[in-house]
Residue frames relative to the residue before (quaternion, step in Angstrom):
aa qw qx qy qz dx dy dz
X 1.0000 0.0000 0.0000 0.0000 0.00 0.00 0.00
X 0.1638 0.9035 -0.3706 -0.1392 3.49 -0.91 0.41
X 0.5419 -0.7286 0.4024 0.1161 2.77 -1.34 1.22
X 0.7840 -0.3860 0.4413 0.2042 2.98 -1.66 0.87
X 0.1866 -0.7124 0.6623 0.1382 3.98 -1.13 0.66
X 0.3628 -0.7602 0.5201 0.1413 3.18 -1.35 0.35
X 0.1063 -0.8027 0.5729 0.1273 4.07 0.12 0.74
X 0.2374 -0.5984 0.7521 0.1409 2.82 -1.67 0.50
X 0.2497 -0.7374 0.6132 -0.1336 3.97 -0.43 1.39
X 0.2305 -0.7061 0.6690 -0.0266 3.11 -0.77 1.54
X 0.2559 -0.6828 0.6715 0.1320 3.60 -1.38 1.17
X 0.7264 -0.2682 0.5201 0.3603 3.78 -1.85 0.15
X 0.2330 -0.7213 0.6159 0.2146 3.74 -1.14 0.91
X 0.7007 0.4428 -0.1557 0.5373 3.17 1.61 -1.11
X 0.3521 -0.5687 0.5469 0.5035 3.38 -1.18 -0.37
X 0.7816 0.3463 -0.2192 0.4702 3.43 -1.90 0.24
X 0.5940 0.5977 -0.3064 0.4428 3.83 0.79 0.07
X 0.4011 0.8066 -0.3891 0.1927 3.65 1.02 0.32
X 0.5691 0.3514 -0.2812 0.6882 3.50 1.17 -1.01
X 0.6272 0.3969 -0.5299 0.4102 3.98 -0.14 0.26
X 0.8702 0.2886 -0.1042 0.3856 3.11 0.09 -1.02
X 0.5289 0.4642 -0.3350 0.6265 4.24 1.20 -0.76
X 0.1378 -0.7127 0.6801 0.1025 2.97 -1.47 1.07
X 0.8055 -0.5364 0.0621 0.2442 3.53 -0.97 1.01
X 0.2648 0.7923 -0.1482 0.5293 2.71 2.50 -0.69
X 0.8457 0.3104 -0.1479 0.4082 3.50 0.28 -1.02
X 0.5353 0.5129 -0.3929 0.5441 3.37 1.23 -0.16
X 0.8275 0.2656 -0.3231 0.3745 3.78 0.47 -0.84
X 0.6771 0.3967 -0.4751 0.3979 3.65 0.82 0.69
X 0.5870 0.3688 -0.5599 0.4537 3.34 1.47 0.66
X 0.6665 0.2469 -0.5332 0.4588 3.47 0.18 0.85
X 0.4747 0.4110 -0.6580 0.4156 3.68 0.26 1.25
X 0.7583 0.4358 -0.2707 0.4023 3.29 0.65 -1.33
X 0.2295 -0.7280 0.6459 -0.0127 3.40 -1.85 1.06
X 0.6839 0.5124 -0.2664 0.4458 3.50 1.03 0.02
X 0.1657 0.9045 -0.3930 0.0004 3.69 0.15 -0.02
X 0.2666 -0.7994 0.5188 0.1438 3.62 -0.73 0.64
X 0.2713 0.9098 -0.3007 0.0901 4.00 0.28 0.52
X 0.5222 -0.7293 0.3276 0.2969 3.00 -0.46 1.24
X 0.8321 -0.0247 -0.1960 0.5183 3.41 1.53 0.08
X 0.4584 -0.6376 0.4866 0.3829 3.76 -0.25 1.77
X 0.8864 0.2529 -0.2953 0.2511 3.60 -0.55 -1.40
X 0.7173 0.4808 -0.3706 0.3420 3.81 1.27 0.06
X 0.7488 0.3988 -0.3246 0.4182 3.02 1.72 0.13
X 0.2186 0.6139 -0.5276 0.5450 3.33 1.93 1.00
X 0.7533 0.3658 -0.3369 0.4304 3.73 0.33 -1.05
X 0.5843 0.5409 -0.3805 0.4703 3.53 0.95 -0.54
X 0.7374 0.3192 -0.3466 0.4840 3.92 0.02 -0.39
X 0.5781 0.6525 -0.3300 0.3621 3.55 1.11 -0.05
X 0.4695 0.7874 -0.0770 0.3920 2.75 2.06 -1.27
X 0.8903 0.2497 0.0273 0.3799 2.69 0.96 -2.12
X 0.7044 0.1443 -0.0114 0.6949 3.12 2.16 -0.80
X 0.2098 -0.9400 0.2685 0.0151 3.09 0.19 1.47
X 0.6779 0.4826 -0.1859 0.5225 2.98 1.92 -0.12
X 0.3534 0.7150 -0.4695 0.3788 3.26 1.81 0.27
X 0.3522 -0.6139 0.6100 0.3564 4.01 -0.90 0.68
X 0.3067 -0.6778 0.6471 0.1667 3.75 -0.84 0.68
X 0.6519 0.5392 -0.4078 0.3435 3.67 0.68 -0.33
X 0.5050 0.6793 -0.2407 0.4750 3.02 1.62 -0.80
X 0.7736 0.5067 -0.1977 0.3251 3.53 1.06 -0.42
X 0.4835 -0.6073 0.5556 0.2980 3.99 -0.49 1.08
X 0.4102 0.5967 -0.6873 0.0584 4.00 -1.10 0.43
X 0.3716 -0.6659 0.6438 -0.0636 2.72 -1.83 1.24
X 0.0930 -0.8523 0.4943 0.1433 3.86 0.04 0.75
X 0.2734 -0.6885 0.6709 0.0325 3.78 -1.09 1.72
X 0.2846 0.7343 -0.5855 0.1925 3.76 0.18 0.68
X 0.6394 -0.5317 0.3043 0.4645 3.80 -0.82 1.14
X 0.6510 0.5537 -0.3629 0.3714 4.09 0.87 -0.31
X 0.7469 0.5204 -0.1483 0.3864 2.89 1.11 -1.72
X 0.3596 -0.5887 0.7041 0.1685 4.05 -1.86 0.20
X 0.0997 0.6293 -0.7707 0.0060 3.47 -1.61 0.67
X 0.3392 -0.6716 0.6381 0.1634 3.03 -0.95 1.34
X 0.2376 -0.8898 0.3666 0.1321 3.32 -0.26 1.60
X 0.5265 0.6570 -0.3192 0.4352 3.28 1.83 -0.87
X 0.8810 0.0746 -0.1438 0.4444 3.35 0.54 -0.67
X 0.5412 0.5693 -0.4341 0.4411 3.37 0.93 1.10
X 0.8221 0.3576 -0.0466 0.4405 3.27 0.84 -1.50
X 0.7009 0.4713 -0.2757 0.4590 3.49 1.87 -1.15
X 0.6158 0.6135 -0.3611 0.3378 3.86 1.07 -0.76
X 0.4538 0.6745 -0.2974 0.5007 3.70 2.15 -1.22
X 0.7684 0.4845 -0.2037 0.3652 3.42 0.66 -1.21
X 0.5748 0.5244 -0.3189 0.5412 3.36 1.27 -1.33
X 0.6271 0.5826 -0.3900 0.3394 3.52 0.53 -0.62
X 0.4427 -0.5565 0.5335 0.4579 3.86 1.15 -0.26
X 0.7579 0.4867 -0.3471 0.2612 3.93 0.48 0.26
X 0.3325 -0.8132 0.3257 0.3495 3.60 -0.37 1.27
X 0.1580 -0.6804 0.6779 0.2292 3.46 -1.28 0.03
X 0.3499 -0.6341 0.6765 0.1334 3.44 -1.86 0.25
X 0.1497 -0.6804 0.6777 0.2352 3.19 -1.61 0.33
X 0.2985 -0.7480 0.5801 0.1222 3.83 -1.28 0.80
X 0.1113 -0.7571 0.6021 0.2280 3.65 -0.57 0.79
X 0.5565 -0.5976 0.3495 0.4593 3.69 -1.14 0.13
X 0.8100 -0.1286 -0.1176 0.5600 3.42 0.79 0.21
X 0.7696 0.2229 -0.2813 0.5281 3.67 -1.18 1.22
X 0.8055 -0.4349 0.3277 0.2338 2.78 -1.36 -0.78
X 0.5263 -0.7766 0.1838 0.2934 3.50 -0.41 2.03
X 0.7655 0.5567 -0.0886 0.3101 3.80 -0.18 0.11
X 0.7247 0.4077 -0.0789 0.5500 2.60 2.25 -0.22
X 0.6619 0.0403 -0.0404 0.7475 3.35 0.38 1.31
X 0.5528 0.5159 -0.1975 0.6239 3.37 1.28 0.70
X 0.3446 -0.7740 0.4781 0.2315 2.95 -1.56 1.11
X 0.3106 0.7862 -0.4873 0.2188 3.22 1.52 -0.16
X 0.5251 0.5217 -0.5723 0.3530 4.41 0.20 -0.64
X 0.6539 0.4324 -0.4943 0.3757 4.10 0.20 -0.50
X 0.5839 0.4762 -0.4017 0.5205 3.63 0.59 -1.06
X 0.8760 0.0522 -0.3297 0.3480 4.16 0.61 -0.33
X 0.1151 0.6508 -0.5925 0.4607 3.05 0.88 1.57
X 0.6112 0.6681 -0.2201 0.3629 3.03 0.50 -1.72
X 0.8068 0.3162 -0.0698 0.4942 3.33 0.36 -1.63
X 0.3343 0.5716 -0.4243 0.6175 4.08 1.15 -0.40
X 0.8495 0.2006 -0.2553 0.4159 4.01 -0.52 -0.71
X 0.5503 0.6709 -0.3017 0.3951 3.22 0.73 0.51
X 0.0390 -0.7264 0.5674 0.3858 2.89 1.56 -1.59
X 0.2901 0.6386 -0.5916 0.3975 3.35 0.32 0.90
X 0.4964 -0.7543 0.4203 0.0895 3.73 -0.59 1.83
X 0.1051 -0.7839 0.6065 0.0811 4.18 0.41 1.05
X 0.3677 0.7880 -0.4935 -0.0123 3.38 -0.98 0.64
X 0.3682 -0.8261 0.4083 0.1238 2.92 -0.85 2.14
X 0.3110 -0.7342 0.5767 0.1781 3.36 -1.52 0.76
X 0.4672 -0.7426 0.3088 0.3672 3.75 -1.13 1.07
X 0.0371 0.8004 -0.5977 0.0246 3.35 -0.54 0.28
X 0.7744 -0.4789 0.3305 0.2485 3.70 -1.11 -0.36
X 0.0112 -0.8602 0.4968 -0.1144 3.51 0.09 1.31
X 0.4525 -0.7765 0.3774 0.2234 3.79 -0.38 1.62
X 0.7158 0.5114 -0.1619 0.4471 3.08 1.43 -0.86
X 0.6144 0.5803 -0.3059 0.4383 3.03 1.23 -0.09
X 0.5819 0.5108 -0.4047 0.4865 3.23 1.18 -1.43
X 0.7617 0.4789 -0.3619 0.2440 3.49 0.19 -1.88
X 0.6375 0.4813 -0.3991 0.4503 3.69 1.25 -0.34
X 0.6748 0.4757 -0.3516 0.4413 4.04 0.84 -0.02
X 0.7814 0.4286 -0.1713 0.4200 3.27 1.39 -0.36
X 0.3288 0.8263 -0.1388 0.4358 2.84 2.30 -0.03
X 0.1657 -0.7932 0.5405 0.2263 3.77 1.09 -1.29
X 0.6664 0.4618 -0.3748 0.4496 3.70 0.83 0.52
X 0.8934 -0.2827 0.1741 0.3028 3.03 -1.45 0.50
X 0.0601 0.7814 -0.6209 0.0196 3.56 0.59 1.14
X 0.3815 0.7110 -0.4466 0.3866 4.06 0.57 0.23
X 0.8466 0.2080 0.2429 0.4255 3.15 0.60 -1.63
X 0.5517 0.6271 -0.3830 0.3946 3.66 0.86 0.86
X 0.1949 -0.6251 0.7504 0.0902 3.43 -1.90 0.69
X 0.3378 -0.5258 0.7733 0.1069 2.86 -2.34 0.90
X 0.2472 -0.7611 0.5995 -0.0118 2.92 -0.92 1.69
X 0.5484 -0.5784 0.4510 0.4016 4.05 0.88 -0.10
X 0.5925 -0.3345 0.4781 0.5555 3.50 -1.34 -1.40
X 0.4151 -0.7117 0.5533 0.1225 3.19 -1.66 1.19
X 0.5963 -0.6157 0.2097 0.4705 3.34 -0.59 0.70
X 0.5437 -0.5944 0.4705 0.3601 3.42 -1.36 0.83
X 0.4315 0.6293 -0.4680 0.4458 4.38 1.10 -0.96
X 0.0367 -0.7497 0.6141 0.2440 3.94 -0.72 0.41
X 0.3433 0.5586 -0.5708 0.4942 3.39 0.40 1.06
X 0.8639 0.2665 -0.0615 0.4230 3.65 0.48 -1.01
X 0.4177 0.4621 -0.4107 0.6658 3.21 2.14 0.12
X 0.6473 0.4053 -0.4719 0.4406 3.97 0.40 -0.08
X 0.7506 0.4165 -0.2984 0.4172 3.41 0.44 -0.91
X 0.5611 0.5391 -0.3898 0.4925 3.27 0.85 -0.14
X 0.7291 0.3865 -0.2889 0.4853 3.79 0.67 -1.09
X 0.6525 0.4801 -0.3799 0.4466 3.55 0.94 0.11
X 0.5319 0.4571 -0.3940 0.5941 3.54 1.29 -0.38
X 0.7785 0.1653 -0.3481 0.4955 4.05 -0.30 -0.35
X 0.5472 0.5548 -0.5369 0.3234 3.87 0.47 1.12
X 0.5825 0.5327 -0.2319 0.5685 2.91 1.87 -1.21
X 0.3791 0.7358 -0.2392 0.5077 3.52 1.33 -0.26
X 0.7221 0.4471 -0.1601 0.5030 3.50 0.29 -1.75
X 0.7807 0.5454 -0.0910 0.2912 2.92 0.23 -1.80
X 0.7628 0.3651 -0.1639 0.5079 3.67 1.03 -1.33
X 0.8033 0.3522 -0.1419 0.4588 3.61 1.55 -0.70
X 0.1564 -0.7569 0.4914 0.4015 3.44 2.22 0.03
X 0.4072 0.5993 -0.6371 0.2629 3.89 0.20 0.93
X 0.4205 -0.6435 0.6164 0.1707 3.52 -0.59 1.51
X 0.2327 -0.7976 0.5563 0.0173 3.36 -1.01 1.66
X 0.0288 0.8532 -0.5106 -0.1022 4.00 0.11 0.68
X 0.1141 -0.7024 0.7020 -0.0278 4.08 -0.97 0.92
X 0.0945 -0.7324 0.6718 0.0573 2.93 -1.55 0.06
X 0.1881 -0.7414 0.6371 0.0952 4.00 -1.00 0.52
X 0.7461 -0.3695 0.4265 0.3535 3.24 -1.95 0.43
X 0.4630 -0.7195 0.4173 0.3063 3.61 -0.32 0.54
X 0.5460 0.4995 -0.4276 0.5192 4.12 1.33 -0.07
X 0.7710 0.3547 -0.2153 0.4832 3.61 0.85 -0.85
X 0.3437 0.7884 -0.5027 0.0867 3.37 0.64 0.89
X 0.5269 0.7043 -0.3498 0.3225 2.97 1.92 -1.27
X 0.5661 0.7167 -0.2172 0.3446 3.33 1.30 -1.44
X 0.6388 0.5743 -0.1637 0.4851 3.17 0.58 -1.78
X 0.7327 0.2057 -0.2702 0.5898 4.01 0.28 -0.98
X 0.5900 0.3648 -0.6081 0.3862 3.97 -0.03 -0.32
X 0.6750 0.5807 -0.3317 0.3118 3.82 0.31 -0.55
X 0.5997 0.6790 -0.1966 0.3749 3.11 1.66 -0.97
X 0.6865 0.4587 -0.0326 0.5633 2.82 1.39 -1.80
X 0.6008 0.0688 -0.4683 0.6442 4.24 0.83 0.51
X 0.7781 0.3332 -0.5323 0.0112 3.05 -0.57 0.80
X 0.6256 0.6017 -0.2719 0.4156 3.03 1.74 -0.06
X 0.6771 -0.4296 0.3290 0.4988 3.92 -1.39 0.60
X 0.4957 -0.6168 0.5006 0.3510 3.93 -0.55 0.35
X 0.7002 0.3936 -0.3229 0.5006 3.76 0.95 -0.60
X 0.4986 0.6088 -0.5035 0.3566 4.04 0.66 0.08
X 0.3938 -0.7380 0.5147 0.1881 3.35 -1.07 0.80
X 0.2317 -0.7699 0.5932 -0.0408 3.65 -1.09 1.28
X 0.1444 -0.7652 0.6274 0.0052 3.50 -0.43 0.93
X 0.0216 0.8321 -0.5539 0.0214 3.81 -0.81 0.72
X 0.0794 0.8524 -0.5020 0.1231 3.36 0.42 1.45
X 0.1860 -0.8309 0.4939 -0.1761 3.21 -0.88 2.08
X 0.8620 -0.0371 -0.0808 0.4990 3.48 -0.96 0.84
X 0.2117 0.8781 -0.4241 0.0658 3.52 0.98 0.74
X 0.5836 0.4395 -0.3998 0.5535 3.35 -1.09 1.00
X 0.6917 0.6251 -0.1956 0.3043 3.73 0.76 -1.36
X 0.6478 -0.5362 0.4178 0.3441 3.64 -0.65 -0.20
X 0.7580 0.3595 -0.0955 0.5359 3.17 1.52 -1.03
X 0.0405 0.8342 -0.5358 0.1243 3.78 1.84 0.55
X 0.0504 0.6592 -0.7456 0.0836 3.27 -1.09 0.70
X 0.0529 0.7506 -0.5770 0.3177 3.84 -0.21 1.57
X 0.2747 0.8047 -0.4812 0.2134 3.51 0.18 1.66
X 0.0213 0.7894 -0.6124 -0.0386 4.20 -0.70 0.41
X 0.1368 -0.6894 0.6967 -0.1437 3.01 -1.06 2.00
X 0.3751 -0.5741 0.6216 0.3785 3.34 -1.57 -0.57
X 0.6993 -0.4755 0.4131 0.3380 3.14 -1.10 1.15
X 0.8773 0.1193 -0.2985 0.3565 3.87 0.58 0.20
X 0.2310 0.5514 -0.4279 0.6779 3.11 1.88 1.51
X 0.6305 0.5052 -0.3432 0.4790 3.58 0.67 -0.28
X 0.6648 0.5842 -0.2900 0.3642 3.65 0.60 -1.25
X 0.7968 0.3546 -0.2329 0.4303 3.19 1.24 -0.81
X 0.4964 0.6753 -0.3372 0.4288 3.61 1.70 0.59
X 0.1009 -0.8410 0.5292 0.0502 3.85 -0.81 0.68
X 0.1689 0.7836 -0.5519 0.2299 2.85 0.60 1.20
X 0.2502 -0.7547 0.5941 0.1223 3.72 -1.02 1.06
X 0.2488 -0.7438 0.6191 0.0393 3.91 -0.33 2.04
X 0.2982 0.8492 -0.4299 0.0715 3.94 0.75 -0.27
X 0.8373 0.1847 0.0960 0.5056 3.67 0.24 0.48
X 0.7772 0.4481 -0.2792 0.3423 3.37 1.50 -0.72
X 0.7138 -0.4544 0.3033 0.4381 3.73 -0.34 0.68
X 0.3371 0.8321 -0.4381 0.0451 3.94 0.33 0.34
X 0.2162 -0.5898 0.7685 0.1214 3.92 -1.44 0.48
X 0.1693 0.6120 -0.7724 0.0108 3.11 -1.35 1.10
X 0.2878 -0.6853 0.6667 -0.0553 2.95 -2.14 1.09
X 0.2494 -0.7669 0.5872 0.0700 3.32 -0.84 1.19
X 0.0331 -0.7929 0.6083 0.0136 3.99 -1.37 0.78
C-alpha cells in the first residue's frame, strides 16, 4: 500500500527573495501538494500564490498549527496520508520546525513510519551563524530569552559564560519591537572583550550582518527596531 510523504516547505525570510533563496524543488511539490498544515492559513495562501500563481487555492485542505491552535492529527492528517497522498507543512517564515511548533506534527508522523522529507530552503539562523565568524563547530539555539529583565540578564550571562568556557557560539533571538532593549542589556552586561554578532533583515536588500566585541559595540548607533534579527554571542 502506499502512503503519502510528508514535506516540510520552507517560505521566503525576505520579501521579493524567492528565486534567490526557493530552490526549484519547492515550487513542484507546492503544486503537487493539496493538503497543508501552517502556522499561518492567510500567509501561506499568499505564499503559494507568490510562487504558483495559477494554483486554485480553494482547491486546497489547510489546517492551522499555530502555538494556540489543535489538529486532531489522527484523524485529519493520518487518514490524508493513508490515502497514498502527500501533504506539507508551511512555517510563516523559513524553515518548518525551527523556532516552531511544527517538530510534534513530525513526531507525529516518525511513529507512523510515515516518510518526513525536508526541502532546502532558507534558515535565518543558520545564515546569521555562517556569516557570523564564530564557532560554527559548537553552537545552540536557545529560542526567546525571557522577556522579565532580571531573568533576561541572568539568562544572557549564563549562555556567555557558556560561550566563553565551551567556545559554543550561543544564538537567541527577540520580538523584533524589543530589540533595541535586548542589545542595550546585552552590552551592560557582558565582559567588553566577548564577541556579539547581530544579524538583521537577512536575505533582504537591506541585510545588515555585523560581529564586534561587546566593547566595539558601545560605540555603535545603530537603530535594530522592528527589524527581523538573530543575535549570537562568542
Amino acid at each position: 500500500m502506499k502512503i503519502g510523504k510528508l514535506y516540510l516547505i520552507p517560505t521566503t525570510i525576505s520579501d521579493n527573495t524567492k528565486e534567490e533563496t526557493l530552490p526549484s524543488s519547492v515550487k513542484k511539490h507546492l503544486e503537487e501538494i493539496n493538503f497543508f498544515i501552517a502556522e499561518n492559513i492567510r500567509t501561506s495562501r499568499r505564499f503559494i500564490k507568490k510562487v504558483i500563481p495559477t494554483k486554485n487555492i480553494d482547491n486546497i485542505i489547510f489546517h492551522s498549527y499555530g502555538k494556540n491552535d489543535h489538529i486532531d492529527l489522527d484523524n485529519e492528517l493520518l487518514p490524508y496520508l493513508l490515502k497514498g497522498l502527500d501533504a506539507g507543512i508551511i512555517s510563516e517564515a523559513g524553515l518548518p520546525a525551527i523556532a516552531d511548533p511544527g517538530s510534534d506534527i513530525v513526531e507525529f508522523a516518525h511513529k507512523f513510519n510515515i516518510k518526513v522529507v525536508p526541502l532546502s530552503g532558507p534558515s535565518s539562523i543558520i545564515l546569521a551563524l555562517v556569516a557570523s565568524g564564530l564557532n560554527g563547530q559548537n553552537f545552540a539555539f536557545n529560542g526567546y530569552l525571557p522577556i522579565n529583565s532580571k531573568e533576561r540578564n541572568h539568562k544572557i550571562k549564563q549562555l556567555e559564560k557558556l560561550a566563553l568556557n565551551s567556545r559554543q557560539t550561543q544564538i537567541f533571538m527577540e520580538t523584533p519591537y524589543r530589540n533595541n532593549k535586548l542589545i542595550e542589556a546585552i552590552l551592560k552586561t557582558c565582559n567588553s572583550k566577548t564577541k556579539l554578532c547581530i544579524a538583521a533583515n537577512i536575505t533582504a536588500q537591506n541585510e545588515n550582518i555585523i560581529t564586534k566585541s561587546i566593547e566595539e559595540w558601545k560605540s555603535l548607533r545603530i537603530n535594530y527596531d522592528k527589524q527581523p534579527t538573530i543575535f549570537l554571542l562568542g
